[in-house]
N, C-alpha and C positions, 0 to 999 in steps of 0.2 A: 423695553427689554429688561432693563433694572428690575421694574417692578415684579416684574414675570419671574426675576431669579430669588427676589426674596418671599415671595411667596412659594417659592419652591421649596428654599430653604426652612420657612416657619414648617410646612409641611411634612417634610424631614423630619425637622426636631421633634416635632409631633409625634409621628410614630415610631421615632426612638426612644422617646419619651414612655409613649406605652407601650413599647414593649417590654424597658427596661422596667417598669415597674410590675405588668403582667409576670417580668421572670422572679420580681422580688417577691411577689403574693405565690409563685410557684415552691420557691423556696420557704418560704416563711412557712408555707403549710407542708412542706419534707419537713424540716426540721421541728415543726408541731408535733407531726407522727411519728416521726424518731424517737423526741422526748418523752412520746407516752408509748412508747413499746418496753417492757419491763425488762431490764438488765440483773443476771443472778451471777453471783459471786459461787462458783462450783464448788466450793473448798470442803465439803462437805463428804460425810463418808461414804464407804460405797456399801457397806451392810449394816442391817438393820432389825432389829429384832423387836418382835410384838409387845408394846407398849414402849418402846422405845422414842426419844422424841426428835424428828428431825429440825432440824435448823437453816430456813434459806435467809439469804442476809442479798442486801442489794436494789437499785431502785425499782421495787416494785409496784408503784404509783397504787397504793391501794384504793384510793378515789375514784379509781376511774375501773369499778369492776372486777376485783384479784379474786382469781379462783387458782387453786393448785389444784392437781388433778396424778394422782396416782397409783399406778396401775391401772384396772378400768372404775377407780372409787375418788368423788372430789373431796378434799380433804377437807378438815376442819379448819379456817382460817382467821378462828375471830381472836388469836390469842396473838396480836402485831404488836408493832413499837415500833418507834425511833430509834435511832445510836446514832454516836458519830465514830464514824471510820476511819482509819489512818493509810490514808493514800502512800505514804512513801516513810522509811526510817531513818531519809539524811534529816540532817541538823533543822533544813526549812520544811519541815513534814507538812503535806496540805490535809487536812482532815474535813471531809462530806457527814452531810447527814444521810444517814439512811435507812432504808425498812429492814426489820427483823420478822421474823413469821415462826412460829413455834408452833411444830405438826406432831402430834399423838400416831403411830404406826399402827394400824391395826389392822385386823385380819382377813377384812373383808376388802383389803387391797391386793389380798395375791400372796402366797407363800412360794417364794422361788426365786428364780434370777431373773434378772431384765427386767426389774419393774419400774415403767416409765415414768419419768416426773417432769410434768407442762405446766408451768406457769403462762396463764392469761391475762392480760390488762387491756383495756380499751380495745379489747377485738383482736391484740392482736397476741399471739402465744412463742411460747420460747422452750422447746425441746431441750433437758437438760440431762446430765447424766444419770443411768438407769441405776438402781439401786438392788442390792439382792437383800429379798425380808426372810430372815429368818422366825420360827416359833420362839416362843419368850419361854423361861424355865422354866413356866407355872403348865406345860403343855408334855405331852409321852404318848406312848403307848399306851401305859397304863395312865389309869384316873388319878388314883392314889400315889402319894408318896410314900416312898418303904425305908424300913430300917432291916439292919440284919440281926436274925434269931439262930441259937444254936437249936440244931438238929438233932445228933449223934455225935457220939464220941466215938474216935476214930484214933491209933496209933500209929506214928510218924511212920511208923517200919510197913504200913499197911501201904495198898497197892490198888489206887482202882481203877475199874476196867470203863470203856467208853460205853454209854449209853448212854445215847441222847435223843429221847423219842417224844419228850412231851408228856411224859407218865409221871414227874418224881422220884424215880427209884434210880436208886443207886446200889452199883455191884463194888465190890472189893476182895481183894486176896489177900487174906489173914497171914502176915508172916509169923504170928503170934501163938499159932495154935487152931485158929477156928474156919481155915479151909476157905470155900467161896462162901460171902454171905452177901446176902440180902437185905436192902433196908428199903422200907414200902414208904410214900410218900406221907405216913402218918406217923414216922418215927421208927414203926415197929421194926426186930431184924430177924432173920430165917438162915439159917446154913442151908447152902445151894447144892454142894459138893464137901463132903467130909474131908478133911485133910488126912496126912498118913500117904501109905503106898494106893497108887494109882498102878490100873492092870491096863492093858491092849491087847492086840493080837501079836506083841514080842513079850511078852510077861510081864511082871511086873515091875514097877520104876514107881522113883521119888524126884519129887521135883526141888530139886536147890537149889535154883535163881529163878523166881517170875519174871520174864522182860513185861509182856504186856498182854492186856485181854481185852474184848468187846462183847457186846452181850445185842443180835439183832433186834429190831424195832421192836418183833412183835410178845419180845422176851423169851422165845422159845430156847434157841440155841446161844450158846455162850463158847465161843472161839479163845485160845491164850497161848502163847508163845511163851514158852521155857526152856532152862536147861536142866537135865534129867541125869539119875543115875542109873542102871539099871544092871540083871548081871546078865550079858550081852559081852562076847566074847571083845568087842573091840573098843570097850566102857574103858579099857584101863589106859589105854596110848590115846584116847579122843575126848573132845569133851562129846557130848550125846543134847543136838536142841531137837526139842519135840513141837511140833504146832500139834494144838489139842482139839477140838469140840465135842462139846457136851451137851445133849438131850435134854433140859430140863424139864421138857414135858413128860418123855418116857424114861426120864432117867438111862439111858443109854450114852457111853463114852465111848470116843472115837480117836484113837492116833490118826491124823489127816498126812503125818511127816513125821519122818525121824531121820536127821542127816550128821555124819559124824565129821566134825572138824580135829583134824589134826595138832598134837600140844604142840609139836616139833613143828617150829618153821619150816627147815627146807622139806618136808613132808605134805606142805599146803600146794599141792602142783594143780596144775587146772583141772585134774581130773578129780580134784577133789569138789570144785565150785560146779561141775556141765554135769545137767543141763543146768542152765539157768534156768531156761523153763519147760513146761510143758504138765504131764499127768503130776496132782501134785503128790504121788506117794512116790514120784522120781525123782523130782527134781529136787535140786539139793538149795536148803533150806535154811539159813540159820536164825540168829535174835529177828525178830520182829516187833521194834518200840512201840507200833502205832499198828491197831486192828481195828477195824472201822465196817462191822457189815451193814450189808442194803436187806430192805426186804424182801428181795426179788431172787436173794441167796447169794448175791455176789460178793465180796469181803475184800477188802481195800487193805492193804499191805503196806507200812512204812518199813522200810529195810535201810537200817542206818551203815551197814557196813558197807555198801553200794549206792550210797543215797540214793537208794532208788523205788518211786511207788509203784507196787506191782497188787495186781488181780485174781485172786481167786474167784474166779465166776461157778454158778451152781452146778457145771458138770467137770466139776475135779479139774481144770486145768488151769495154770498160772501161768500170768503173763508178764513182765516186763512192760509198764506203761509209758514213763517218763524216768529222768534222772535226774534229781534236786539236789544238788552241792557236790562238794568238793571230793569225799571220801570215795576209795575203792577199797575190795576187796587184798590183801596181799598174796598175791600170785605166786609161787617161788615156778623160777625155771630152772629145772634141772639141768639144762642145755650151756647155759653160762653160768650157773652159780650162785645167779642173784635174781632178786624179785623181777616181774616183770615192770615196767614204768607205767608211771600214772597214765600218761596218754593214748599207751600199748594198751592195757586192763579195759579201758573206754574205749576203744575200739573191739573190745571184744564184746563188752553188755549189752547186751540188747535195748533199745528202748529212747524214746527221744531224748536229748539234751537238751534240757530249759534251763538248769541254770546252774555255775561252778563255782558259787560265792561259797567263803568257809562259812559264812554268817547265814547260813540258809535256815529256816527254821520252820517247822512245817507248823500252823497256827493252829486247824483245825481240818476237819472233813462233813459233809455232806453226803452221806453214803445216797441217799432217792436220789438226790440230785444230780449225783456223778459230778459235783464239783468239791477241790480244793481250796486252803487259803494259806498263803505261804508266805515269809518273810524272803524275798530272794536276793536283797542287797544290804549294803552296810547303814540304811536310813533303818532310826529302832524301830517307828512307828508306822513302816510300809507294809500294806498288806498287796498281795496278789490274788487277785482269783484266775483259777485253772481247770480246764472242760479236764474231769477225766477220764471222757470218751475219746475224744478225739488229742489230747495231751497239748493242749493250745492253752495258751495265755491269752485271757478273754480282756482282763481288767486290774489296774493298779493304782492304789491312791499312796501318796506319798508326803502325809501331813508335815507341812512348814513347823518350825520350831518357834516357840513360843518362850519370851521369858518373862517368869512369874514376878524378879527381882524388879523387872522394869514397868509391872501391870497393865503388858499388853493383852487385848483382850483374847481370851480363848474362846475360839468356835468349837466347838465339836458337832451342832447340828449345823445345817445348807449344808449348797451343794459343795463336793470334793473338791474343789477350787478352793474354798475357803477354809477349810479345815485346818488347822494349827496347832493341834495337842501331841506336839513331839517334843517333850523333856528332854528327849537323852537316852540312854542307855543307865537303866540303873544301877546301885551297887550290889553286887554277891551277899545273898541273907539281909535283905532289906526290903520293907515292902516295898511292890510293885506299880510304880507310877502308871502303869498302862497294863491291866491284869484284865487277863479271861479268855478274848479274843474265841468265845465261844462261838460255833456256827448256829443260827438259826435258821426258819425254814421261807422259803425266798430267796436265798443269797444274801441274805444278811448275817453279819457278824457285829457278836455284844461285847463289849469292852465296860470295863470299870476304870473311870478316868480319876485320875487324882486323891488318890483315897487319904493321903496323908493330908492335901490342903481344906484347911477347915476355914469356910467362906460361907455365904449366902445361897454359892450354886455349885460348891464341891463339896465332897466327891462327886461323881455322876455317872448313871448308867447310861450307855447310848450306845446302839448300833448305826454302822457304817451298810447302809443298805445298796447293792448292786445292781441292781435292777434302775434305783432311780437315781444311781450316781451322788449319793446323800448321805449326810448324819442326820439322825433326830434322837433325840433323848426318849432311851427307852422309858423313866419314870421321871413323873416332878419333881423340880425341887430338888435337892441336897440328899444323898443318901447317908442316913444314922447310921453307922459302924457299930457302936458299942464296943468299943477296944478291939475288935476285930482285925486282925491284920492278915494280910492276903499278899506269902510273901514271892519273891519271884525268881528267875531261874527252873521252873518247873517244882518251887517246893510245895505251891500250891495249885489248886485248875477249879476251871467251872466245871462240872460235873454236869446237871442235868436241869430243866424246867420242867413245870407242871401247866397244868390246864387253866389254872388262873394267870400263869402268866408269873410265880414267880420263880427264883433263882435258886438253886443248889451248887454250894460249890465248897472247899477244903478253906482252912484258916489255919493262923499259928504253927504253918509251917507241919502242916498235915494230923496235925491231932485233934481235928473235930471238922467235924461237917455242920455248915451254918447255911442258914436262906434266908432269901428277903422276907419279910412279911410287911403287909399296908400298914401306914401308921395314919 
């Protein structure tokens, strides 16, 4: 019976024996395959621009098969090392060796967000944070890099009118003497409209304040909002604004509006503002800063005494669309003696309420498009886009601040997530950290970024495009100024583009018309 137990027992030990070793060869080969599954240190940035070099750091066992893989492109990985690395920065700091891998960005890994980065080793792969690759400098719209050329000379007291069609040409109103002229996209200029007294169907009138003009796509008609004098029995207790257009094909002039604003305050009662809308040789009318027409004949209205964009559409009637900031009209009530209140006035205007920021700032217009682009809050560098069909707020980017003192990098191309060229708000008569805010066709808007920092890759031209939620750099490279300064507060604007693609716009504070040319 003895014997019987000890052989039970060796038997036992036996196959604890091999089990216990069966589990040690189990584990031995876990922790084999652990040790060779590649560990990445994430610390790495999250954007990345073409030619740009990323860096993984980490036990990448390159022996045993290292591929990186990014986006759907495997990367180049023959450019590795050694280092040793500092595990901890108390007093007893432990320091590992480890792999370094130095990756080239390039373009055939994907331009956009989400681009995947897998590191493989011995079969086995490690999903790590996705990266967004931005275009590198050397990349635009256009091919060439441009410098800016002067065009025409232009006096500070001059006036011009919106036209933005892709022709070159620019309109302006001579406060000088020389009426409407014209300048063609080869320099040349033309008077459009002689200056002097202007006639209608109420007689004739002189214009003593231009607010503002536009001239349609197809350059036929030329629309401007003035204040007028004329001898019109009620010229002497009112001021008299006139909305104008003019024929320039048949030379034929048209009063569209003529509505008398009262000098005397308590005289401004509502019967002097209704209609707001409706036929436009009723409704009453006044400055008009911003005329923007469509080819289709419709004419887009910025009315700053009402912040409000209204519609001249092609059969004479004006509408009330939306309401951008804070201003109203001053109402007097005769009933109490005193104006009617801001909130009163707003409920009388027609038209939706998008937004009652004082800092409202209307950037530009898209007349084919039926979109706007608007500043509607107190960020400098926010734009809004705005359906002007339907008066809806479609889309708003609102670039992070960026500071130069500290050489954080500036994106102005990827996606609106990353975007960061918000300076600040500039000072009054200085040039313009953030100038132009030009609409182009798309839903895109151009800007001129940084025109004072003199760098490698400022100034820069780049539109913020709507459609793809993106910056990209309209041109290569660094735009040449040539002392050019483009200043801000409205002393300057972009004016127009041509067929090549380049830029017309005001400098020095409105005495000369300059554009890009390729360098």
């Amino acid at each position: 019976m003895r014997k019987n137990k000890n052989n039970i027992s060796w038997l036992a030990l036996t196959v604890i024996t091999a089990f216990l070793l069966q589990a040690c060869d189990k584990a031995e080969n876990y922790y084999e395959k652990l040790d060779a599954q590649p560990e990445v240190i994430t610390n790495y940035r999250s954007v990345y621009g073409v030619g740009d070099t990323l860096v993984l750091q980490g036990r990448l066992n390159p022996k045993n098969g290292l591929t990186v893989r990014i986006g759907d492109v495997e990367a180049d990985v023959s450019d590795i090392r050694s280092i040793t690395y500092k595990r901890s920065d108390a007093s007893n700091a432990v320091f590992d060796s480890i792999e370094q891998v130095n990756i080239v960005i390039t373009e055939g890994m994907g331009i956009g967000r989400n681009r995947k980065v897998a590191v493989t080793s011995a079969g086995f792969t490690v999903q790590c944070p996705a990266i967004e690759i931005i275009e590198g400098i050397n990349s635009g719209y256009l091919s060439d890099p441009v410098q800016l050329v002067q065009h025409a000379r232009l006096s500070p007291i001059d006036i011009p009118l919106f036209c933005q069609n892709g022709k070159g040409t620019v309109f302006y109103w001579s406060l000088s003497g020389k009426g409407l002229v014209r300048i063609d996209k080869d320099g040349s200029s033309s008077t459009v409209l002689e200056p002097g007294v202007l006639s209608d169907n109420e007689g004739s009138f002189i214009v003593t304040t231009f607010h503002a003009g536009g001239v349609d796509p197809q350059e036929r008609y030329v629309y401007f909002s003035a204040t007028t004098t004329d001898g019109k029995a009620d010229n002497g207790s009112n001021e008299i604004y006139r909305l104008c257009r003019y024929d320039m094909q048949n030379r034929v002039f048209t009063t569209l509006n003529r509505s008398s604003y009262p000098k005397t305050q308590n005289e401004r009662t509502l019967e002097v503002f209704q209609p707001f809308e409706g036929n436009i040789g009723v409704a009453k009318l006044f400055a008009a800063d911003g005329i923007y027409p469509a080819s289709n004949g419709n004419v887009f209205l910025w009315l700053p005494q009402s912040s409000t964009i209204g519609r001249l559409d092609a059969s004479g009637r004006l509408t009330y669309l939306f309401r951008l900031g804070a201003s109203v009209p001053p109402i007097y009530n005769p009933t109490t003696g005193r104006n009617y209140t801001t909130n009163e006035i707003r409920l009388m205007l027609p038209g939706t309420n998008i937004s009652t920021s004082i800092n409202t700032l209307v950037r530009g217009v898209l007349p084919d498009e039926n979109l706007l682009f608007a500043r509607t809050g107190n960020i400098a560098a926010e734009v809004t886009q705005i359906d002007l069909t339907n008066a809806a707020v479609l889309h708003s980017v609102s670039p992070e601040y960026a500071s130069i003192s500290r050489n954080e990098p500036l994106y102005i191309t990827g996606s609106f997530d990353i975007l960061n060229a918000d300076p600040g708000r500039g000072i009054a008569g200085t040039p313009d950290p953030l100038f132009g805010y030009m609409p182009l066709p798309d839903a895109k808007v151009l800007i001129l970024y940084y025109q004072e920092l003199n760098s490698d890759t400022f100034p820069a031209l780049a539109t913020l495009n709507f459609k793809e939620k993106a910056g990209r750099r309209y041109s290569p490279g660094k735009v040449v100024r040539n002392n050019y300064r483009m200043m801000n507060r409205g002393a300057d604007i972009m004016l127009n583009y041509d067929e090549e693609g380049m830029i017309y716009m005001t400098a020095n504070n409105g005495s000369v018309i300059i554009k890009t040319q390729t360098r």
